[in-house]
C-alpha positions as CSV (number, residue, x, y, z in Angstrom):
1,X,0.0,0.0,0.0
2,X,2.8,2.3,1.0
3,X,4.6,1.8,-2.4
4,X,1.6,2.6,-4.3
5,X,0.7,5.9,-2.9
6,X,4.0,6.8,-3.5
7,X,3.8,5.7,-7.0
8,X,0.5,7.3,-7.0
9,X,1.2,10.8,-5.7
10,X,4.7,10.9,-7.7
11,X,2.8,10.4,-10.9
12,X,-0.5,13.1,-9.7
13,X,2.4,15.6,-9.4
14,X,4.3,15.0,-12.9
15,X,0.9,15.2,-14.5
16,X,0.1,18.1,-12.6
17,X,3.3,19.7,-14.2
18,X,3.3,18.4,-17.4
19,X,-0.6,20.0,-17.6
20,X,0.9,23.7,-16.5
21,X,3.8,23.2,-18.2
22,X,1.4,22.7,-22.0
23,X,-0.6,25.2,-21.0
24,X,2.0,27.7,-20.5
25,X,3.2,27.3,-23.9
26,X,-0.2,27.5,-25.3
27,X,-1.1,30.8,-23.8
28,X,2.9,32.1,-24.1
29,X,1.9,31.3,-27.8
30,X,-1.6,33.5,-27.3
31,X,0.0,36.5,-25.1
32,X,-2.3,34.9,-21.7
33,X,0.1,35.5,-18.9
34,X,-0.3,31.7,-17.7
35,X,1.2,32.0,-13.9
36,X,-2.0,34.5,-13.9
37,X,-4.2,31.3,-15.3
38,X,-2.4,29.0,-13.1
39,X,-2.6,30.9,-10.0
40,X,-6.5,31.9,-10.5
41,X,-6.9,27.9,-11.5
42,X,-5.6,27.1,-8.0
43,X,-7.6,29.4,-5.7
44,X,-10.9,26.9,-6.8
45,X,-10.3,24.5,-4.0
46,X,-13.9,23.4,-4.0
47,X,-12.8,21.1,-7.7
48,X,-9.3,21.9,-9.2
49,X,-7.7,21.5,-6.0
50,X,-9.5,19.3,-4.2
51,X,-10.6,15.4,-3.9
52,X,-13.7,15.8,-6.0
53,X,-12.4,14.2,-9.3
54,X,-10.0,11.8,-7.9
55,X,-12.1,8.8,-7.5
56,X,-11.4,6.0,-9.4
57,X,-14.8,5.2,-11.6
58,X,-16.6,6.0,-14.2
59,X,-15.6,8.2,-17.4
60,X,-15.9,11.5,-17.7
61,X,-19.0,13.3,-19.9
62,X,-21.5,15.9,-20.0
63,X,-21.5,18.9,-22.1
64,X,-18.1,20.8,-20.5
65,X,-14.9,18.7,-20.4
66,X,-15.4,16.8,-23.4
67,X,-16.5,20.2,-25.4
68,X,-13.3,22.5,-23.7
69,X,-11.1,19.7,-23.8
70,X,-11.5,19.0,-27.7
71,X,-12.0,23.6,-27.7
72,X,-8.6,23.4,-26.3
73,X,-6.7,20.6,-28.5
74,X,-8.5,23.0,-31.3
75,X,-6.9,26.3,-30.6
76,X,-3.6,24.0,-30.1
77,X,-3.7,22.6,-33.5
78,X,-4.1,26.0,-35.4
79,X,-1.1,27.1,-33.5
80,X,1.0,24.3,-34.4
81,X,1.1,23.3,-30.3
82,X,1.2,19.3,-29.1
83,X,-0.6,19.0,-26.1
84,X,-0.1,15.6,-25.2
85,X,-1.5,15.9,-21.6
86,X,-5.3,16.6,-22.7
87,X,-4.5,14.3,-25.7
88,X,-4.1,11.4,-23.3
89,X,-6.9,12.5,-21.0
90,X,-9.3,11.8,-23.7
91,X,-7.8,8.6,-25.0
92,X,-7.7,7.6,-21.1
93,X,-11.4,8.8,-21.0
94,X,-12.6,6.4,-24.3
95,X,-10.6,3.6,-22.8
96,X,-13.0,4.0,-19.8
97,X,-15.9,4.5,-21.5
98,X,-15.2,1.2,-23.3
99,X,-14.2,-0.9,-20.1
100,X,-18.0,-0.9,-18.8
């Protein structure tokens, strides 16, 4: 148990990262100051920053993340930007989707 919360938290924060980190070269690449983004992103402690999504389960849906994650990979694409972070959260997403 020990070893994998250690796995687990060690791979929460690199994705964490890697998230800010293509996000910062988006809006670099848009002239959005994105320590602003990130810093407003983290005062929301009621879902960014909290347990609220991190339960294993079911997929992800509704109208919003799908719609601004594919809005997002959008305004990537016509800026010549790889985003592999929200890439992968969808693939992860369909792979769920398909397990049930």
């Amino acid at each position: 148990m020990a070893e994998a919360l250690k796995v687990a938290c060690n791979a929460f924060h690199a994705t964490k990262i890697s998230f800010a980190n293509e996000l910062g070269r988006l809006f670099r690449h848009l002239g959005i100051d994105s320590r602003m983004v990130m810093q407003l992103l983290c005062q929301d402690s009621k879902l960014n920053i909290s347990p609220a999504y991190l339960k294993p389960g079911f997929a992800f849906g509704g109208s919003c993340l799908p719609k601004d994650l594919r809005s997002l990979l959008y305004i990537a694409r016509m800026n010549s930007l790889d985003l592999p972070a929200p890439i992968g959260a969808l693939a992860s997403n369909r792979l769920s989707v398909n397990e049930v």
